[in-house]
C-alpha positions in Angstrom: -21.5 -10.6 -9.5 -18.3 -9.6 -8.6 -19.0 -6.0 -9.1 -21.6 -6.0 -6.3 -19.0 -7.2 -3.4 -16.8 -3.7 -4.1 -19.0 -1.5 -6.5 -18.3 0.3 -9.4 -19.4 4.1 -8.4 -19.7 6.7 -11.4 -18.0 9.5 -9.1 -17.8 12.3 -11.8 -14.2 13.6 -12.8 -13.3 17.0 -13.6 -10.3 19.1 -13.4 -9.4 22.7 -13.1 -6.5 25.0 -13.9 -5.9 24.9 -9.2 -6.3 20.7 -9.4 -3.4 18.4 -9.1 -3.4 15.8 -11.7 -5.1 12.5 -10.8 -7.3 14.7 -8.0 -10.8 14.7 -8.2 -12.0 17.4 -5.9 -16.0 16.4 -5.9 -15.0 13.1 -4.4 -14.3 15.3 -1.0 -18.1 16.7 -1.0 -19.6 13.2 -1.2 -17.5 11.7 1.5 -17.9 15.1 3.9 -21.4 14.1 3.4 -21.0 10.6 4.2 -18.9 11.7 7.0 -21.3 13.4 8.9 -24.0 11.3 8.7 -21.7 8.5 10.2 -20.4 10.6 12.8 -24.3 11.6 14.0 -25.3 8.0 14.2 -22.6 7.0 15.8 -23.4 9.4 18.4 -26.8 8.4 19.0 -25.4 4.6 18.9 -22.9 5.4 22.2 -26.0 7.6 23.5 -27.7 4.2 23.2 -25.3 2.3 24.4 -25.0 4.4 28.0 -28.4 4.2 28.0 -28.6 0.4 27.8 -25.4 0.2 30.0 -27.2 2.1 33.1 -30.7 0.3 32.7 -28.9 -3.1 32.7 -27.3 -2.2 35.9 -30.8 -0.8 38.0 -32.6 -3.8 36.6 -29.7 -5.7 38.5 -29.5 -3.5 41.7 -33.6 -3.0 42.2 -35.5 -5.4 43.8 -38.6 -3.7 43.3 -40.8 -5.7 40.7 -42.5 -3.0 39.3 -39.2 -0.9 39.0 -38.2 -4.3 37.2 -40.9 -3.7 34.9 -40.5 -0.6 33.7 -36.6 -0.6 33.4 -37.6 -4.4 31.3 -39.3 -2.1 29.0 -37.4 0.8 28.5 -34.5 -1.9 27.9 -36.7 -3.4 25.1 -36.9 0.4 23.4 -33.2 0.5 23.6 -32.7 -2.6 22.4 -35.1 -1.9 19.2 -33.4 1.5 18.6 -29.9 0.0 19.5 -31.2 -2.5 16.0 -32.4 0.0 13.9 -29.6 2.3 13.8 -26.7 -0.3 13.2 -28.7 -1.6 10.7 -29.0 2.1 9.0 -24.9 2.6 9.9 -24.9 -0.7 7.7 -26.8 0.9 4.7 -24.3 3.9 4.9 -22.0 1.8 5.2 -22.5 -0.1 2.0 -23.6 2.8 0.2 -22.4 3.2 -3.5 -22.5 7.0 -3.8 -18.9 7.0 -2.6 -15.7 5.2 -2.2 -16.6 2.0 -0.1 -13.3 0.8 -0.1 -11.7 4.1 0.7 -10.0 5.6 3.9 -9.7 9.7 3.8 -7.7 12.1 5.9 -8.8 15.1 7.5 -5.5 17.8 8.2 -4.6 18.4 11.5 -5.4 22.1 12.4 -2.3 24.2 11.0 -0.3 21.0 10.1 2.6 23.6 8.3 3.6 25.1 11.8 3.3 22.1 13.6 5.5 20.4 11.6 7.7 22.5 10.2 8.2 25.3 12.4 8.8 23.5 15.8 12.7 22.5 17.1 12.3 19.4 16.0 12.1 20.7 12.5 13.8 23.4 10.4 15.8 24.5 13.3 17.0 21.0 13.4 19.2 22.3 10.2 19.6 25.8 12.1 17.5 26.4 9.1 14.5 29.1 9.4 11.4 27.6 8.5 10.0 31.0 6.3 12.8 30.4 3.8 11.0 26.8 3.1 7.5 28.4 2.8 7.3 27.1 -1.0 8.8 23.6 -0.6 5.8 23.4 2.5 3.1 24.6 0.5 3.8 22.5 -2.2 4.0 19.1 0.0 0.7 20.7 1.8 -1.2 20.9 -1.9 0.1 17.8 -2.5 -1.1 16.2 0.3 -4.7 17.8 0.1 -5.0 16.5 -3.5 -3.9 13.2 -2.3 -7.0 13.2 -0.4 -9.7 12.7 -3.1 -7.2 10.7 -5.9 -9.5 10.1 -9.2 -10.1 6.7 -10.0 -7.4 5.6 -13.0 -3.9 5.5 -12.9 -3.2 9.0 -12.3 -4.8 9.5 -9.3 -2.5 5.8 -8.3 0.3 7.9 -9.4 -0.4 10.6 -7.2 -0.9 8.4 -3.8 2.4 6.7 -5.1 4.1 10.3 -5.3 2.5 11.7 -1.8 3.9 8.2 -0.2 7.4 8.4 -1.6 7.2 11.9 -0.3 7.0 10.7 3.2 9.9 8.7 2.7 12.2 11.8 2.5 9.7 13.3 5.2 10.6 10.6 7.7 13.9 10.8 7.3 14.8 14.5 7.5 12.4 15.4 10.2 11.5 12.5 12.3 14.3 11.4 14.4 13.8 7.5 15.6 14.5 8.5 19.3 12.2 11.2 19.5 8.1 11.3 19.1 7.0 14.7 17.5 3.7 16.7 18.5 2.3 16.0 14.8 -0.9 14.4 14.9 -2.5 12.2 12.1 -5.9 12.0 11.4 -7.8 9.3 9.7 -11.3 7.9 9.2 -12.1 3.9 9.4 -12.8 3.0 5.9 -15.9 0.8 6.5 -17.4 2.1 10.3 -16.1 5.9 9.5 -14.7 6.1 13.3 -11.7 8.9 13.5 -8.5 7.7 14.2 -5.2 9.2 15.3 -1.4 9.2 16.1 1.9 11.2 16.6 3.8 8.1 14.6 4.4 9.2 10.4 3.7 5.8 10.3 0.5 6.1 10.5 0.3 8.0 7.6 1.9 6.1 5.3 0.3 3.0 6.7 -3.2 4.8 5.4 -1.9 6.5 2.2 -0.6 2.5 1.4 -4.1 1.2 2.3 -6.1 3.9 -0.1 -3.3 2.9 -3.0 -4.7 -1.1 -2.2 -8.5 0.5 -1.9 -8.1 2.5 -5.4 -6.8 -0.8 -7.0 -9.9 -2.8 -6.3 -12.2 0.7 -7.6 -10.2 0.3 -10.8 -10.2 -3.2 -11.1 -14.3 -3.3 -10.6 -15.1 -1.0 -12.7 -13.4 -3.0 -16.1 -15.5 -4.2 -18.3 -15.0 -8.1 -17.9 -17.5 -9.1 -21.2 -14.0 -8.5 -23.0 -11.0 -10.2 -22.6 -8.1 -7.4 -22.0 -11.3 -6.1 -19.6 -10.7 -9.4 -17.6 -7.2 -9.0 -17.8 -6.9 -5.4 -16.6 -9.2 -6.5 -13.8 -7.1 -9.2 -12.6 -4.0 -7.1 -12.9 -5.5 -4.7 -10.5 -7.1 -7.2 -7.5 -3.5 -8.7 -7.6 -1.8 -5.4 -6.8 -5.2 -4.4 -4.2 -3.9 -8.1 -2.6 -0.3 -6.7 -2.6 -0.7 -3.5 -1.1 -2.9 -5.1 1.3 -0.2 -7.5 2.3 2.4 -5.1 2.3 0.6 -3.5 5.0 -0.2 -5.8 7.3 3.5 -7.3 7.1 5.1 -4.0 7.2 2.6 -2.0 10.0 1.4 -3.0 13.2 -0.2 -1.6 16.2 -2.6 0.6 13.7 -5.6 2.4 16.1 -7.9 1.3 14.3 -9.5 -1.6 12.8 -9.3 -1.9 9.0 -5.4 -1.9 9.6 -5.4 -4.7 12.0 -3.8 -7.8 11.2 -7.4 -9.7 11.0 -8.9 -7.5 9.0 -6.1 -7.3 6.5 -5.7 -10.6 6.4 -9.4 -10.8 5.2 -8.6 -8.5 2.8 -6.3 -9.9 1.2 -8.2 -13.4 0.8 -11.1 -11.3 -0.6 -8.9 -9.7 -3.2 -7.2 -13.2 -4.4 -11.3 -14.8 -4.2 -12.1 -11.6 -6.8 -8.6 -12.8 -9.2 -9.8 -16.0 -8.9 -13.5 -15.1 -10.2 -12.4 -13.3 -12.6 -9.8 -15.7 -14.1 -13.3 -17.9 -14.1 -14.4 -15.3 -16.4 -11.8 -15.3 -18.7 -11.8 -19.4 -19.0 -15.6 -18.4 -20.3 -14.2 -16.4 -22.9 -11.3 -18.3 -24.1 -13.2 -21.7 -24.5 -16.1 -20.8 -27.5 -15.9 -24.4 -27.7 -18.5 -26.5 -25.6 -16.5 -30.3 -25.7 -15.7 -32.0 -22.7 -12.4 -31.7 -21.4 -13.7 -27.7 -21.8 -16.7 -28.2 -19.6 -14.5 -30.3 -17.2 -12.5 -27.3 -17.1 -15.1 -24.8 -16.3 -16.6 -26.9 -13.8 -13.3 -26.9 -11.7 -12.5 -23.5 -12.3 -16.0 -22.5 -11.0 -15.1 -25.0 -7.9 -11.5 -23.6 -7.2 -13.9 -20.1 -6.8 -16.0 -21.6 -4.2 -13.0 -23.1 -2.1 -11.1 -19.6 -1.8 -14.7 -17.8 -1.4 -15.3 -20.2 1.1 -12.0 -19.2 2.6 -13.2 -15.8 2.3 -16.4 -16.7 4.7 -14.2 -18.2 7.8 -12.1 -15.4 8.0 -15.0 -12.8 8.2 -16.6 -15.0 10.7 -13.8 -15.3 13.0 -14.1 -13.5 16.5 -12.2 -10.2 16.1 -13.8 -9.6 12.3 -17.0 -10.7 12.3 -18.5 -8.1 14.2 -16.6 -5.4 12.2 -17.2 -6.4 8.6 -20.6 -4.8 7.0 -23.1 -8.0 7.3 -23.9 -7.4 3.5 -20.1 -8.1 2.4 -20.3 -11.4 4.6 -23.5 -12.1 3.3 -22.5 -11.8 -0.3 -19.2 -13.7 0.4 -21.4 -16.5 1.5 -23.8 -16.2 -1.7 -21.1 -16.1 -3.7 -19.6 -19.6 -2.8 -22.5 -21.4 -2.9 -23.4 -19.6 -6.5 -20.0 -20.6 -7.8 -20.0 -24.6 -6.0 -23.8 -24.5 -7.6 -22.5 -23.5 -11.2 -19.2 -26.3 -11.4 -22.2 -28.8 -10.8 -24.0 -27.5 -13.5 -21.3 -27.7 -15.9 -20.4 -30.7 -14.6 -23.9 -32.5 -16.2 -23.7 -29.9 -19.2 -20.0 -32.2 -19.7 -21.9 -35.6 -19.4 -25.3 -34.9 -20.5 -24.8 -32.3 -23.6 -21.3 -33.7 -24.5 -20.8 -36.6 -27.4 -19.2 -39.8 -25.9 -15.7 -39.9 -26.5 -14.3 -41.8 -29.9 -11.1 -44.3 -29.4 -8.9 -42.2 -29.9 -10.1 -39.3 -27.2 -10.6 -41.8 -24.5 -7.9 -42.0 -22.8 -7.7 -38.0 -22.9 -11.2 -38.2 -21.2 -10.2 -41.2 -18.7 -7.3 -39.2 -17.2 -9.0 -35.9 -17.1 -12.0 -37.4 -15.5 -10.4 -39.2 -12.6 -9.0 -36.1 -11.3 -11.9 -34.4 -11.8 -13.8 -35.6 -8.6 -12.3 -35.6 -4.6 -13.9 -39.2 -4.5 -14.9 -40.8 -7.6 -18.6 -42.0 -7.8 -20.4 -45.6 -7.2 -21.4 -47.6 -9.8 -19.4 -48.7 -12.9 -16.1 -48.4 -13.9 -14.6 -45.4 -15.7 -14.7 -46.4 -19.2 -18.6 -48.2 -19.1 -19.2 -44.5 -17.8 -17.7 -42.7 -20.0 -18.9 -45.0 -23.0 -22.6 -45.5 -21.8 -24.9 -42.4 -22.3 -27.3 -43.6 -19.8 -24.7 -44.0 -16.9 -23.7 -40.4 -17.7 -26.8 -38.9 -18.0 -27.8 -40.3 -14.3 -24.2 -38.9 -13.2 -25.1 -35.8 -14.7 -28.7 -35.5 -13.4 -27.1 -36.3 -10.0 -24.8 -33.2 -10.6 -28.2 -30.8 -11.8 -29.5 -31.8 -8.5 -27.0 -30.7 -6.6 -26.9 -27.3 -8.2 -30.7 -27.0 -8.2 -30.0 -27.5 -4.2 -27.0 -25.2 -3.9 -28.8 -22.0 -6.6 -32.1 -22.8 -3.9 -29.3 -22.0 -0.7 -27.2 -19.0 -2.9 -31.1 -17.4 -3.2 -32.1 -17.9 0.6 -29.2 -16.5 1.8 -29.2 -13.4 -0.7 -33.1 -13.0 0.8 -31.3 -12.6 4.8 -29.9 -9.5 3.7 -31.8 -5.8 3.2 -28.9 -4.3 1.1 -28.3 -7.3 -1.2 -32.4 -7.7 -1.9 -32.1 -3.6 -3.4 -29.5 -5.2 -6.0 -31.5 -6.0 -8.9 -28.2 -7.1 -11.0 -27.3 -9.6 -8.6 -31.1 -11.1 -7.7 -31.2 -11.4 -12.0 -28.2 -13.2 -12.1 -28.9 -15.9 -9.0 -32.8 -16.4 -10.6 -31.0 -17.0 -14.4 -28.9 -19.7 -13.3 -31.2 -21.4 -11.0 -33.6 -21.5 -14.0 -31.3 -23.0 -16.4 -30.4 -25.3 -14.1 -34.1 -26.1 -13.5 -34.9 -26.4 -17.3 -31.8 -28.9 -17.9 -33.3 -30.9 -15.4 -36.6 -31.4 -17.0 -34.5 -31.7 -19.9 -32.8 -34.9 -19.1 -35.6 -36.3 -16.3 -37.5 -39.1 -17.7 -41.0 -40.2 -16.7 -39.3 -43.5 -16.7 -37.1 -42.7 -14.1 -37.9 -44.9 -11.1 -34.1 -44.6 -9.3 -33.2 -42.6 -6.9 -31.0 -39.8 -8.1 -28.0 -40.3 -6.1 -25.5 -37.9 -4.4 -22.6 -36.2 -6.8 -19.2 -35.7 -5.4 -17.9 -33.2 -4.9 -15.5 -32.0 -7.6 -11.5 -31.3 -7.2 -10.5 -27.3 -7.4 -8.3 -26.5 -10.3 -7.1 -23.7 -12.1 -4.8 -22.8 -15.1 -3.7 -19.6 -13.6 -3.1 -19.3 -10.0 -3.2 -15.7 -8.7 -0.3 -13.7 -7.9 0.2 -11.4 -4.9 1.9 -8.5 -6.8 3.6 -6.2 -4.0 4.0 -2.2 -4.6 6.1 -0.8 -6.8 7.1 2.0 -5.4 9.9 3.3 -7.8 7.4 3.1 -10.9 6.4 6.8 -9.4 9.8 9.3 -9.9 10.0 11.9 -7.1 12.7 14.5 -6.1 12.9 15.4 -2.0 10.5 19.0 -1.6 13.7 19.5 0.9 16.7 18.5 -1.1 18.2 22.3 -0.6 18.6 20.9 2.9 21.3 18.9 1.6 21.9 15.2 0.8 20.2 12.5 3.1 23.0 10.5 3.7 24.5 13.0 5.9 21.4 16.3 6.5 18.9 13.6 8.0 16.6 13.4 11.5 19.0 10.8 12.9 22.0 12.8 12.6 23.4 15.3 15.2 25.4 18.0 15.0 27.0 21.4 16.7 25.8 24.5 15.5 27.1 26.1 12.1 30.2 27.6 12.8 31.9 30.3 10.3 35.1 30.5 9.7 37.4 32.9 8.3 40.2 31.7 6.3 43.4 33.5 4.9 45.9 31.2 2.7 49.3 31.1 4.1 52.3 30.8 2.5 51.9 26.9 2.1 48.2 27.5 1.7 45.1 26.6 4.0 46.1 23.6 5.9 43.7 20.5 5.1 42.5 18.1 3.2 39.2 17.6 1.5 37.8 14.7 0.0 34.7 13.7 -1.1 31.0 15.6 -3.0 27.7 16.6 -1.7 29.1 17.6 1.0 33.0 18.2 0.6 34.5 16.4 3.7 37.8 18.3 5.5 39.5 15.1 5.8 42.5 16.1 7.2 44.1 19.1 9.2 48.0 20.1 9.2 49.1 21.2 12.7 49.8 24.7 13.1 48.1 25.4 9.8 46.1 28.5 8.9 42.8 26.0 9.3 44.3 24.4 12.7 44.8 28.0 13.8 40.7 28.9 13.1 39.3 25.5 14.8 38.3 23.6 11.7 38.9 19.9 12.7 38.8 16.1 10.7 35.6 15.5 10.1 33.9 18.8 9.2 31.8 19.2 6.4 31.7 22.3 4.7 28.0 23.8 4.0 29.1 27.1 2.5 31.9 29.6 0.4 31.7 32.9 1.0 28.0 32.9 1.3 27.4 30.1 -1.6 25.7 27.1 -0.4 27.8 23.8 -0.7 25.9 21.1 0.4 25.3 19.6 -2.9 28.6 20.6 -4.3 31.0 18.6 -6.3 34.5 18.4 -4.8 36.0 20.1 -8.1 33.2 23.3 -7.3 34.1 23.9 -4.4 38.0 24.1 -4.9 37.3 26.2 -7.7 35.9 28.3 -5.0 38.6 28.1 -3.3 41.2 29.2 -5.6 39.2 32.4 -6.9 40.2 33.3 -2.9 42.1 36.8 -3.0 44.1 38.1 -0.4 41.4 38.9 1.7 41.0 35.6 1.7 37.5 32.9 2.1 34.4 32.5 4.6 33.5 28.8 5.5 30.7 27.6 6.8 31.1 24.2 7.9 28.7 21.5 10.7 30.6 19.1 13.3 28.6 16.2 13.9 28.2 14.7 17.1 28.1 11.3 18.6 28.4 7.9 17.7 25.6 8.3 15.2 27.8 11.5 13.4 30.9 9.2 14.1 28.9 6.3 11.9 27.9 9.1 9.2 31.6 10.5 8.5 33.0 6.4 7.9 30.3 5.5 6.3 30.8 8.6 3.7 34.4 7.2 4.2 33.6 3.9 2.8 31.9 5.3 -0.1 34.6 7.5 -1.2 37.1 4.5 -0.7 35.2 2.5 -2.7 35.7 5.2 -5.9 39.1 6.1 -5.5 40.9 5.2 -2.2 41.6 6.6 1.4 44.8 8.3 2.6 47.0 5.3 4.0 47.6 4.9 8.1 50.4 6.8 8.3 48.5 10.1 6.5 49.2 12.1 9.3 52.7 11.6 8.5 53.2 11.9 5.4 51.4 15.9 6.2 53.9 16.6 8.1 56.6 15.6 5.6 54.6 17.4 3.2 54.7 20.4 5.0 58.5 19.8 5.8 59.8 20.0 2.2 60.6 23.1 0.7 59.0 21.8 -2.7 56.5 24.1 -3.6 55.1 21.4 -6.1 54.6 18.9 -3.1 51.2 20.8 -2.0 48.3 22.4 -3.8 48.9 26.1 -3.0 48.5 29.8 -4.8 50.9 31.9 -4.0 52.2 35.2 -5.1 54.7 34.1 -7.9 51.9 31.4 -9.5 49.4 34.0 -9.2 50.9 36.4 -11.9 52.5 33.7 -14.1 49.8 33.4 -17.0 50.4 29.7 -17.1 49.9 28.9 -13.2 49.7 25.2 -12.7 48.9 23.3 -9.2 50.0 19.9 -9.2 49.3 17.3 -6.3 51.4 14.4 -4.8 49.1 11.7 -5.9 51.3 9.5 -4.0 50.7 10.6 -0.5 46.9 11.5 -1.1 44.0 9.5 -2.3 42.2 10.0 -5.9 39.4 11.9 -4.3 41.5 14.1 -1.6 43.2 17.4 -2.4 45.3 19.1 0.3 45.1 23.0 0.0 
């Protein structure tokens, strides 16, 4: 039954030699479909609705009875209309052709120039956006494919991939202080109403909700007649419930309503209800044996389903998701719990009717399991005459029958209410099998004889062996590498940071070489300037980070690559192109780089300043790292460092 709340849909799967792996591209032609016929009914439904809205408001101005009349009827037509097309929205709703659990994007009109071309963006870097034409096709393709994600765990990889993606999105191009002109567009997953924002958010929020939506497609579709079937299933409604939860703790103020905190809240009830069913499942498999601490068993675990089901049923009643969820999901919900309450009866009277009476030595197994079987034990004699006596348990257990017989009769009227759950012939099969056997085990066990009234069974206590879990996303399962790491690293090239434009420096070594300190990789830091040095002389300053040698990009260089740049200077000496950044935010980036290289190796001490000028005082030419004229033509040149007066990671050139 299961299978009927979130449906298994055979949506064929191919591939070609253009597809992204874990992309099924003839998903996309179904939902377009779906799409359009959504978007023309709800126009007729507003159409209505205006209608309706200016009929109710003559019939209230008019005092004319036989205007009254006629705007009373034309009100009725609207009314009728207003019926029939909600209840054919519904239908689409519902239907089973496509992803019902799905949400889809549709791309903003030229999303690469929008988002990549604006101030805001590349020029952010002083970068030109042309020279990144690959790294935003590939995110583009990827983000397209994204859209129609196959149903298995590639096309879970591939969401996975697309949302890490927007992690290093977010961070190198949307600054927190400032809202960019990039619009995201999505479709409500059950109404199909568009939905938009400027926040990335937005998008991720969505992409997180179709990785929670494609966890319940792959859970329903397992084959639960087999145990590692059951397992796989549960597995994957557990990960659907922590997706869903990771949304709706993570995300707020979402525009529309299958990302509201209501409706996710359902959700994730719904998802532990389907764990919960189907670790009912697996207790059927598991126990071949038919004894009576077994059937106890199966009659709580069938009763644990009905309380979270019924859970289930109060949250899509509530005021701010009852008129949103599909009528047919709240309708099965409801058919479901009583189904479930109707079969831990039944197995309840299979336990004391079909079930040998306990020998000595079982007993006491049976007394203890049996008082906390029920929430209030029954009248009548005590535990062990009813245990012991075969006619005591058979009336208990055609008390039980009863009770299901009642509660299979309710699960079948309320599966009639609904248009969409009468076209399921699976489900009306499975409601009409039980209900019979429970009807032939009554007739079984009901003797002619039988003048007492069959009283009422408790109820029985919930129980299970294996409580679900609420397993959150994890995201670093799914390896990715930033489409913009050429920008440089994040810790320092991000949206938050500021900086002054790209200056270019030329530099000629003196005779006690360049002037400053560097310390630090990916970027090299100039951690220090000497006064009146060649570096002093050409603006560089503490703090600069240099991007470039002689036209060779250094952003992700290590600090022993870039002084080998450095020494292969000639006479003509080196071009350096280093950023300044700005602010208390740059301030934050350059100490907090700071810490990290203090951490490996150690800072200069508080008197650094100092001990450069002593440095630059003493006529030792071993006291700096320099290249001078004499070094250069020795075969053996050496450059040695005073590792006392500068840090592990800090050479002074």
């Amino acid at each position: 039954i299961s299978d009927a709340l979130i449906p298994d849909f055979p949506v064929p799967f191919y591939r070609d030699a253009l597809s992204q792996q874990g992309c099924d591209p003839f998903v996309q032609t179904q939902r377009s479909k779906l799409q359009h016929r959504r978007a023309r009914i709800n126009q007729q439904i507003n159409k209505e609705m205006r209608m309706r809205a200016g009929a109710e408001n003559l019939f209230r101005a008019t005092s004319n009875h036989k205007v009254k009349e006629t705007v009373a009827l034309e009100l009725s037509y609207v009314n009728s209309n207003l019926q029939l097309l909600k209840e054919e929205l519904e239908e689409l709703n519902s239907c089973m052709d496509v992803y019902q659990n799905d949400r889809y994007a549709e791309l903003p009109s030229r999303p690469g120039r929008l988002l990549w071309r604006g101030k805001s963006g590349f020029e952010h870097y002083g970068e030109d956006g042309i020279l990144f034409e690959k790294e935003i096709k590939e995110f583009m393709e990827l983000r397209q494919a994204m859209r129609t994600p196959s149903r298995n765990e590639a096309g879970l990889e591939l969401l996975m991939e697309y949302y890490n993606q927007l992690y290093f999105l977010d961070n190198r191009f949307f600054p927190p202080s400032k809202n960019l002109g990039v619009f995201f567009h999505w479709y409500d997953s059950l109404t199909g109403v568009p939905s938009h924002q400027r926040a990335l958010a937005f998008e991720k929020g969505s992409v997180l909700f179709n990785i929670g939506a494609l966890h319940t497609q792959i859970g329903a579709r397992q084959d639960r007649a087999s145990l590692p079937g059951v397992n796989r299933a549960i597995d994957a409604f557990q990960k659907a419930a922590g997706a869903f939860n990771y949304l709706k703790e993570n995300f707020s103020n979402a525009p529309s309503l299958d990302m509201s905190a209501s409706s996710l809240n359902m959700l994730v009830r719904l998802m532990i209800a389907q764990v919960q069913e189907c670790v009912f499942e697996k207790v059927t498999l598991l126990q071949a044996q038919s004894d009576f601490l077994t059937q106890l068993q199966l009659a709580q675990e069938a009763a644990r389903v009905e309380d979270v089901y019924s859970l289930v049923h109060q949250t899509m009643t509530q005021a701010h998701v009852k008129d949103y969820v599909p009528f047919s999901w709240t309708t099965m919900v409801h058919v479901k719990s009583e189904h479930f309450k109707a079969l831990s009866h039944y197995f309840a009277a299979i336990a004391l009717c079909d079930c040998p009476v306990a020998s000595d030595a079982e007993l006491p197994e049976h007394e203890k399991a049996f008082i906390q079987f029920h929430v209030t034990m029954p009248d009548g004699p005590s535990l062990r005459i009813l245990l012991q006596d075969p006619e005591e348990r058979r009336k208990l257990g055609k008390a039980h029958l009863k009770k299901a017989i009642m509660k299979h009769e309710e699960a079948m009227r309320i599966h009639s209410l609904c248009k969409i759950l009468r076209k399921m012939d699976i489900l009306q099969e499975v409601l009409s099998f039980a209900h019979k056997r429970s009807l032939s085990k009554y007739s079984e066990i009901d003797h002619e004889e039988d003048f007492f009234e069959t009283g009422d069974a408790p109820d029985i206590h919930p129980k299970t062996h294996q409580k679900p879990e609420i397993k959150s996303p994890n995201f670093s399962q799914v390896k990715v590498t930033d489409l913009f790491h050429r920008l440089g690293p994040l810790s320092v090239f991000s949206a938050k940071n500021k900086w002054y434009p790209v200056r270019r420096v030329h530099l000629v070594r003196g005779e006690n070489g360049f002037g400053f300190t560097l310390r630090g990789d990916s970027p090299v830091l100039i951690a220090g300037v000497i006064p009146g040095g060649c570096a002093a002389v050409t603006g560089l300053k503490e703090g600069d980070y240099i991007i470039s040698v002689n036209g060779k990009d250094c952003r992700w260089s290590k600090h022993a690559e870039v002084v080998q740049l450095l020494k292969s200077t000639g006479a003509e000496g080196v071009e350096i192109g280093v950023i300044t950044l700005q602010g208390s935010e740059g301030q934050k980036a350059v100490n907090k780089k700071a810490a990290v290289m203090s951490s490996g190796g150690g800072l200069l001490k508080n008197n650094k300043e100092n001990s450069r000028k002593s440095l630059m005082n003493s006529k030792s030419a071993s006291t700096l790292l320099v290249w001078n004229k004499k070094s250069k033509r020795s075969k053996n040149s050496t450059y040695s460092v005073p590792f006392t007066a500068v840090g592990d990671n800090e050479a002074m050139y």
